[in-house]
N, C-alpha and C positions, 0 to 999 in steps of 0.2 A: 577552508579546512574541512576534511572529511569530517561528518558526525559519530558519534559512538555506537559501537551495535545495540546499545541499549534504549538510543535514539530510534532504532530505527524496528526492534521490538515493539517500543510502545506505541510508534502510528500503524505497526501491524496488530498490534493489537483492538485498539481503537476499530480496525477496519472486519475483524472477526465477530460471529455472530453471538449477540450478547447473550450471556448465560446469568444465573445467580451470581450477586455478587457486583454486577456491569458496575454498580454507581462506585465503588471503590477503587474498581481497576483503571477504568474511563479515568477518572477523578487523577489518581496514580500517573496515567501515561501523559496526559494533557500536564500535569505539573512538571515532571521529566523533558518532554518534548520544548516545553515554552520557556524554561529553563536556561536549556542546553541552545536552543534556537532563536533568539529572542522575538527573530520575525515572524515565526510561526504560531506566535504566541495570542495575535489576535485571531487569526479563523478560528485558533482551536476554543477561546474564548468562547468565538459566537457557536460553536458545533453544540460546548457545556449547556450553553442558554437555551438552545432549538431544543436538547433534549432533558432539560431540568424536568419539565409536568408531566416525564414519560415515567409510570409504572414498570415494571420490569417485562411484565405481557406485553405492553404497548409500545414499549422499545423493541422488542425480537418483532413484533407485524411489521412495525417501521421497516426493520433493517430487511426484513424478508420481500415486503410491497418495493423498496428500495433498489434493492442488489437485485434477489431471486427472483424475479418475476417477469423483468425485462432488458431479455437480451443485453439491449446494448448500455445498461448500466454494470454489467457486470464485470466483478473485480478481478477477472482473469484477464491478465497483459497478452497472452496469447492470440485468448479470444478477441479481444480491442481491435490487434492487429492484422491477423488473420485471418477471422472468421472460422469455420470447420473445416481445414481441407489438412494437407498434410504438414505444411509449412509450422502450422499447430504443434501438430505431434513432434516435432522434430526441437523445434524446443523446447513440449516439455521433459523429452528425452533427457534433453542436455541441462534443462534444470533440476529435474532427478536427481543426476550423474555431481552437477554442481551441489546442491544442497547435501548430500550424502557426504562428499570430500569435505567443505565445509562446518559442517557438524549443526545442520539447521532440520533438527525433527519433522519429519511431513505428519501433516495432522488429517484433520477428515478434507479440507480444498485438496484442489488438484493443484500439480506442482509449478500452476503458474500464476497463480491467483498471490492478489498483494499481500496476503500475510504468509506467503512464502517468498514472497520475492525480497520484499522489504527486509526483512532478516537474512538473507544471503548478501546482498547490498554492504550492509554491516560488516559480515565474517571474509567476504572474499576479499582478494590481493586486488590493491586498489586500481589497477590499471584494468583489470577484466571488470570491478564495479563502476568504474566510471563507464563505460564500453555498453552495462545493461544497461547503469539508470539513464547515461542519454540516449543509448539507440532503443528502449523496449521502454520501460519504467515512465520516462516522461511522457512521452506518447501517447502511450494507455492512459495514463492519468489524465494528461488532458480532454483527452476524450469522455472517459469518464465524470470530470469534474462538467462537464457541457452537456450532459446528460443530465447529472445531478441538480444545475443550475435551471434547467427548465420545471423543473417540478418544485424551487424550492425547496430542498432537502440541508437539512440541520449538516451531513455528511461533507458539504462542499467544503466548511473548514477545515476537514481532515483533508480531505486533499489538497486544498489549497496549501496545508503543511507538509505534506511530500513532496509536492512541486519546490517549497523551500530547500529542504532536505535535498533532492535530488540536482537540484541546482549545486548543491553545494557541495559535490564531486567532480574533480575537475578532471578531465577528460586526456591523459597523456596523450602523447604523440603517437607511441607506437599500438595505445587502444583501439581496437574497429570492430564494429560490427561482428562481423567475421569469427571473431577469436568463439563467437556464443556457438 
């Protein structure tokens, strides 16, 4: 069964960079998510524990040494899969064009990074979300979570819980690739 868009807010949330506040929101999305998922409920467990002795400073270095720093951790599905060429641009064109029709705010990421994607996931018509999360959305995640995994990063149980999550859109028949 598809999860709720409210599902899939709070592991975008989770995946944004922490601001004032992180330990309540964090705190918030991890109860929602493990909730509503019950599988996803231990990475996000162990994500809470990696980042319990982090200060508020020392959580944003985390997430920035993390994500921003290198390349190929980073939470752009585009970038994952295509590197910089145009195959890129084209869709973040189309997730633009999708977030806009769905009613999903683009914030300071570009519009293919997981806390935009993740939220569209949620609002679109299930046969086009099933079509990202297994042609784009798993993909990158994996890739990302093998990234993550070599350095030890508290972050692996968020993804490990998208991979839950995105498991858990099942894929019609007349979904492809394509439709993005």
């Amino acid at each position: 069964m598809r999860p709720t868009p409210q599902v899939h807010e709070a592991l975008a949330c989770l995946l944004t960079y922490p601001g004032e506040g992180n330990a309540q929101r964090y705190s918030a999305a991890v109860r929602l998510v493990s909730s509503a998922c019950p599988a996803a409920a231990d990475p996000l467990r162990a994500f809470s524990s990696g980042i319990a002795a982090c200060d508020e400073g020392e959580l944003e270095e985390l997430y920035t040494r993390t994500f921003d720093n290198v390349a190929e951790r980073s939470l752009e599905v585009g970038w994952q899969l295509f590197g910089e060429n145009y195959a890129r641009g084209v869709l973040m064109v189309r997730l633009r064009d999708l977030m806009r029709r769905n009613g999903v705010p683009e914030r300071t990421e570009l519009p293919d990074h997981l806390a935009h994607v993740l939220p569209l996931l949620g609002r679109a018509e299930e046969g086009l979300a099933a079509a990202l999360a297994h042609g784009h959305a798993r993909q990158a995640s994996e890739k990302i979570l093998s990234g993550l995994r070599e350095i030890e990063s508290p972050w692996c149980g968020v993804l490990e819980a998208v991979l839950v999550v995105l498991a858990l859109h099942e894929a019609p028949a007349l979904a492809t690739e394509a439709s993005l």
